[in-house]
C-alpha positions in Angstrom: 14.3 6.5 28.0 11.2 5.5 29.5 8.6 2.6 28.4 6.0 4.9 27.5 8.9 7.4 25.0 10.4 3.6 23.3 6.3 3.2 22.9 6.3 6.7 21.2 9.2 6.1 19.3 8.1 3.0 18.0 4.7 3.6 16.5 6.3 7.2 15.2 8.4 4.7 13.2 6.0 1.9 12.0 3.9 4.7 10.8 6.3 6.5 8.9 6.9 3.3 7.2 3.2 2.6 6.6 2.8 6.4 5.3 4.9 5.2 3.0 3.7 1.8 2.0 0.1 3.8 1.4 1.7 5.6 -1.4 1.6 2.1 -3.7 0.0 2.8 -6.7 -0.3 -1.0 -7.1 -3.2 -2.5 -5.4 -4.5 -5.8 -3.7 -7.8 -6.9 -3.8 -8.9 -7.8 -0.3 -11.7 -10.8 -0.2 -14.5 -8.2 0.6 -13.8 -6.2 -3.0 -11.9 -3.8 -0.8 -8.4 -2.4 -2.8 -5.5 -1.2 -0.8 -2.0 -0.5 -1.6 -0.1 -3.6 -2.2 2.7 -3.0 0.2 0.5 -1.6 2.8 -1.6 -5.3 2.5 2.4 -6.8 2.8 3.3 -5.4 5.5 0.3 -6.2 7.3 0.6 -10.0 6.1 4.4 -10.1 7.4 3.2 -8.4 10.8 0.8 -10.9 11.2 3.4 -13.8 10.7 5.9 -12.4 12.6 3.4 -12.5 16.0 2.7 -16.0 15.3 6.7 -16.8 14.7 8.2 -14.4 17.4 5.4 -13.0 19.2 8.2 -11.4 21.6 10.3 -9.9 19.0 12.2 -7.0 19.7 11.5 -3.4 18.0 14.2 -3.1 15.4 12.5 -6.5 13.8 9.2 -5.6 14.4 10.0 -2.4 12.2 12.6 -4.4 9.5 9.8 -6.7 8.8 7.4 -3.9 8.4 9.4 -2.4 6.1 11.3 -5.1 4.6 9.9 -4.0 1.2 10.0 -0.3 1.9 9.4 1.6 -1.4 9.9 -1.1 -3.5 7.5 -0.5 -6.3 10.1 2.4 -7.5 12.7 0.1 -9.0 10.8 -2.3 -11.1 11.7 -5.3 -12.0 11.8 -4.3 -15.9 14.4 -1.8 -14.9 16.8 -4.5 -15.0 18.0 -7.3 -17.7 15.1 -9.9 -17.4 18.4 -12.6 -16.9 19.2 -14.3 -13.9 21.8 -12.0 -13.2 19.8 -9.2 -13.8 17.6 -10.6 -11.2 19.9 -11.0 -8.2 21.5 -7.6 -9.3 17.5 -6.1 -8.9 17.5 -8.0 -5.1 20.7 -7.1 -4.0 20.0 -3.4 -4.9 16.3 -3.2 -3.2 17.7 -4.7 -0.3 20.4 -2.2 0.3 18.1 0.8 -0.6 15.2 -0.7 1.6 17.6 -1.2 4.7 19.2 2.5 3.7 15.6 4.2 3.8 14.0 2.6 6.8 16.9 3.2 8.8 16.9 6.3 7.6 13.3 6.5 9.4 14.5 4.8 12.5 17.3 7.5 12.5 14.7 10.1 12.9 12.9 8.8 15.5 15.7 8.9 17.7 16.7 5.4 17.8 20.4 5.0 18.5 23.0 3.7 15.9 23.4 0.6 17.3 19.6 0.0 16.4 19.9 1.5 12.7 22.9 -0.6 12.2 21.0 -3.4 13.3 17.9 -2.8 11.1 20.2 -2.5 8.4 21.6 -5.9 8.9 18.4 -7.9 9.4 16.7 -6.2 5.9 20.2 -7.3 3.9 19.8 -10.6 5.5 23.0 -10.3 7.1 24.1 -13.6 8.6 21.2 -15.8 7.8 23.6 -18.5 6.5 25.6 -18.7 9.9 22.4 -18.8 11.3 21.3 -15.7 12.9 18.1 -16.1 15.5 16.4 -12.4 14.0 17.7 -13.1 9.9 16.0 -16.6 10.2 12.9 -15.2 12.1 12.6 -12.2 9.1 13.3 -14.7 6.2 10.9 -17.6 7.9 8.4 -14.5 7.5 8.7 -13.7 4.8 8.3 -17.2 3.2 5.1 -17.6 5.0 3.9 -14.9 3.7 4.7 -16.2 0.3 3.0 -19.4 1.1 0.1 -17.9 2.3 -0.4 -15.2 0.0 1.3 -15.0 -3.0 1.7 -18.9 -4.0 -1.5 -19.5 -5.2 -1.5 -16.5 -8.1 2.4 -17.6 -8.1 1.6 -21.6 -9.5 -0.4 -20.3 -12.4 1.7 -18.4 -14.2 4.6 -21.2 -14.2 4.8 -24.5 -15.0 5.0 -27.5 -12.5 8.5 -28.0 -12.3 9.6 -24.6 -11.7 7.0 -24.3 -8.8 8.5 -27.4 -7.2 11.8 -26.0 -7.2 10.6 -22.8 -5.8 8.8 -24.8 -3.6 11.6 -26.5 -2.6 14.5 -23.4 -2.0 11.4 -21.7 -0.2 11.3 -24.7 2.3 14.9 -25.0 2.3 15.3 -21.5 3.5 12.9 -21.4 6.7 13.9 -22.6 10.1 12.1 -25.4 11.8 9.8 -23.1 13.6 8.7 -21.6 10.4 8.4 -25.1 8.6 6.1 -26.2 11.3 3.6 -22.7 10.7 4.4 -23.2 6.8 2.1 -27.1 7.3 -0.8 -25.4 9.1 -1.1 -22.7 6.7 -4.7 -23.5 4.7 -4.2 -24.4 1.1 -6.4 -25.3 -1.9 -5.8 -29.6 -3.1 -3.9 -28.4 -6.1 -1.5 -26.5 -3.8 -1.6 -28.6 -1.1 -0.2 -31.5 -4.2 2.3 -29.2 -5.0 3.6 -28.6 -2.1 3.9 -32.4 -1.7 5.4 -33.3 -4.0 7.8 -30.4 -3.4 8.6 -32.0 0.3 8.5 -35.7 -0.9 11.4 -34.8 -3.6 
C-alpha cells in the first residue's frame, strides 16, 4: 500500500469517527458562544494533546484517541446503579463497546487485523499497568484533557477533598512526559491551589 492509499485510509477512518461524534445531542459551549457536539469538541481536545504528547504517533493511536469515547452518550451513566460498582461496571462496558465500534470502522477501511486488534487494546487500556509506551501516551491524554477542560466545571460540583483525591489518582496515572505538559497547562488561582495541594499531599 502506498503513502498516499494509508493517507486515504486514514482520514476515511477519523471521519467516520467524527460523523459520528457529530451526532451528540449533548453540546459544548465554545468561548465565542459557538455550540458543538460534546464529543466532537473531545475529540478535538484529545487530538490536540496527543500532537503535543506524541507528535509522531502512529495511525492506530491517532484514531483510538479520536475515538476513545466513540458513541458514548448512548449508555448513560443513570443506566447503571449510581454505586461504585455500578460505576466501574458503566467503564468497563463503554470501553469494550467503544474499542468494538471503532474497530469496527477501522475494519472497513481496510486496515489489517493486526491494526484493529491493536486499536482494540489501546481503547481497553490494555497493558497500561506494565507500562505500555501507546496505553500511557492515550491515558496521559486523556488526563490532560481532563485537566484542561473538564476540571474547572469538575471542582464545583464536589467538595475539596474529593477533588484532591481525584487530583491525586489523575496525577498518579500519567507518565512523566504528561506530568510535565499537565504543569504548563493554564489554570485559574483556585485550581492552580488545588492542584497544589493535590501534589504537596
Amino acid at each position: 500500500m502506498t503513502d498516499v492509499d494509508m493517507d486515504h485510509r486514514f482520514a476515511t477512518a477519523r471521519a467516520q469517527i467524527y460523523l459520528a461524534h457529530n451526532q451528540d445531542p449533548n453540546k459544548h459551549t465554545t468561548p465565542d458562544g459557538k455550540q458543538v457536539p460534546y464529543e466532537t469538541h473531545y475529540a478535538e481536545q484529545m487530538e490536540h494533546y496527543l500532537a503535543k504528547r506524541s507528535p509522531n504517533a502512529s495511525d492506530v493511536l491517532k484514531l483510538a484517541v479520536c475515538g476513545q469515547h466513540f458513541r458514548r452518550w448512548q449508555v448513560p451513566r443513570t443506566d447503571y446503579p449510581m454505586t461504585k460498582i455500578g460505576y466501574h461496571t458503566w467503564r468497563t462496558h463503554l470501553k469494550k463497546r467503544q474499542a468494538q465500534l471503532v474497530s469496527q470502522i477501522l475494519d472497513e477501511c481496510g486496515y489489517p487485523i493486526e491494526d484493529t486488534k491493536r486499536c482494540i487494546a489501546l481503547i481497553e487500556k490494555e497493558g497500561l499497568k506494565q507500562g505500555e509506551e501507546e496505553v500511557q501516551v492515550l491515558e496521559d491524554v486523556a488526563c490532560l484533557v481532563f485537566l484542561d477542560d473538564q476540571f474547572e466545571e469538575f471542582k464545583d460540583k464536589h467538595d475539596e477533598d474529593k477533588i484532591v483525591h481525584i487530583l491525586k489518582k489523575t496525577w498518579g496515572k500519567m507518565g512523566r512526559e504528561g506530568q510535565e505538559l499537565a504543569l504548563g497547562i493554564p489554570m485559574t488561582e483556585e485550581c492552580k491551589g488545588l492542584v497544589q495541594k493535590a501534589l504537596s499531599g
